[in-house]
TORTOR-794976 format. One record per residue (C-alpha): residue in one letter; z, y, x. Coordinates in steps of 0.5 Angstrom, whole numbers, plus 500, padded with zeros to 3 digits. Layout:
N
aZYX...
//
This chain:
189
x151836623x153841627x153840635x161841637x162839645x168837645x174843650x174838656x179845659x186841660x183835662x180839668x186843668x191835669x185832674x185839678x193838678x193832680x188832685x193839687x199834687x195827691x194833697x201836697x203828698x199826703x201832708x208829706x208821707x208823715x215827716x218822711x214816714x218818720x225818717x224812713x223809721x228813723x233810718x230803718x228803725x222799722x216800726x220799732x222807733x228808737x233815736x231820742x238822743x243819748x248815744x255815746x258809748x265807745x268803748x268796745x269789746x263785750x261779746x260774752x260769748x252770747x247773751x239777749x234777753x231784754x223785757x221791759x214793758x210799761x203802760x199808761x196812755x188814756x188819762x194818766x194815772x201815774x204808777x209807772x214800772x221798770x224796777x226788773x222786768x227783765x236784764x241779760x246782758x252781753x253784746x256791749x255790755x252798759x247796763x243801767x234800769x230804773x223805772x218808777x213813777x209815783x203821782x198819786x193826784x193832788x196836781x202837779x203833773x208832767x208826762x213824757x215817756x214813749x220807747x217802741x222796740x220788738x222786733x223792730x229791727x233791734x231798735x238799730x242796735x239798742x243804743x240809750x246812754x242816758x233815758x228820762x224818755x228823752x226829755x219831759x219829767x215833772x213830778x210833784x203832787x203826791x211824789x215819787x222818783x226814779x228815773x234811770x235808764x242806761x243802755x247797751x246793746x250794739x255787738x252787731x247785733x244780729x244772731x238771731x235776735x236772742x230777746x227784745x222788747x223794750x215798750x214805755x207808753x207814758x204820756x200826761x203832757x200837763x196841759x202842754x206846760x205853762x205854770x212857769x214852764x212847771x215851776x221850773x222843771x219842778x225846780x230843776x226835779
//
């Protein structure tokens, strides 16, 4: 009887590849879990881009109900809140919402706002003019802005949406910006 111990070489070679492969998967799954929301506009997400209006007949017919929502991440003690907590608005309709930011530390300061849309599916057809969420926004110690938002919904919008949600989480991106990067945002304020 002889003692033959079988080649278990491949079978570590597929385990080791596949283990390669699981690896390589997961770092993927975070770009394409973002262009899968930015297609499908699930998980709420909305374009950071301005969209260009085109001029379309405002359905009068129907009205949505737009909320607004804003809150602060961990660390940011910024005063930030949407002029009107709520807009009516009419398919095709260009409204314009200000919100209001106040710095009330000693430090300058630069934060970025967040947009997340409920129910998920509106973010396809809320389209932003004009958003201070597009870019980062500097604000001087002890200062206070207002920074505008211009918007429209789509006319395809679905029948069934009557009411959306228009969340903004500020986020404290200070320790991201160089001095010179914050004088000359502070500048162009």
């Amino acid at each position: 009887m002889s003692d033959q111990r079988p080649d278990n070489s491949i079978l570590v070679k597929r385990l080791l590849l596949t283990v390669a492969g699981m690896f390589a998967f997961g770092f993927a799954l975070v770009p394409l879990y973002d262009v899968f929301c930015e297609v499908t506009g699930f998980n709420g997400r909305t374009s950071n881009e301005a969209a260009v209006y085109q001029e379309v007949e405002v359905d009068e017919s129907r009205t949505v109900n737009v909320q607004f929502i804003t809150r602060n991440a961990k660390g940011i003690p910024w005063k930030f809140e949407p002029s009107t907590k709520q807009v009516k608005i009419h398919p095709g309709e260009v409204k314009v919402v200000n919100f209001l930011a106040s710095n009330p530390t000693s430090s300058n300061m630069v934060a970025q706002a967040i947009p997340s849309v409920a129910p998920a599916e509106a973010s396809l057809y809320l389209n932003k003019v004009e958003c201070f969420c597009f870019n980062q926004q500097p604000l001087a110690a002890g200062a206070d802005t207002e920074m505008p938002m211009q918007f429209y919904l789509d006319p395809d919008i679905p029948d069934h949406i009557n009411t959306l949600t228009l969340s903004y989480t500020l986020y404290d991106m200070t320790a991201n910006t160089s001095a010179e990067q914050m004088a000359q945002l502070l500048k162009t304020e």
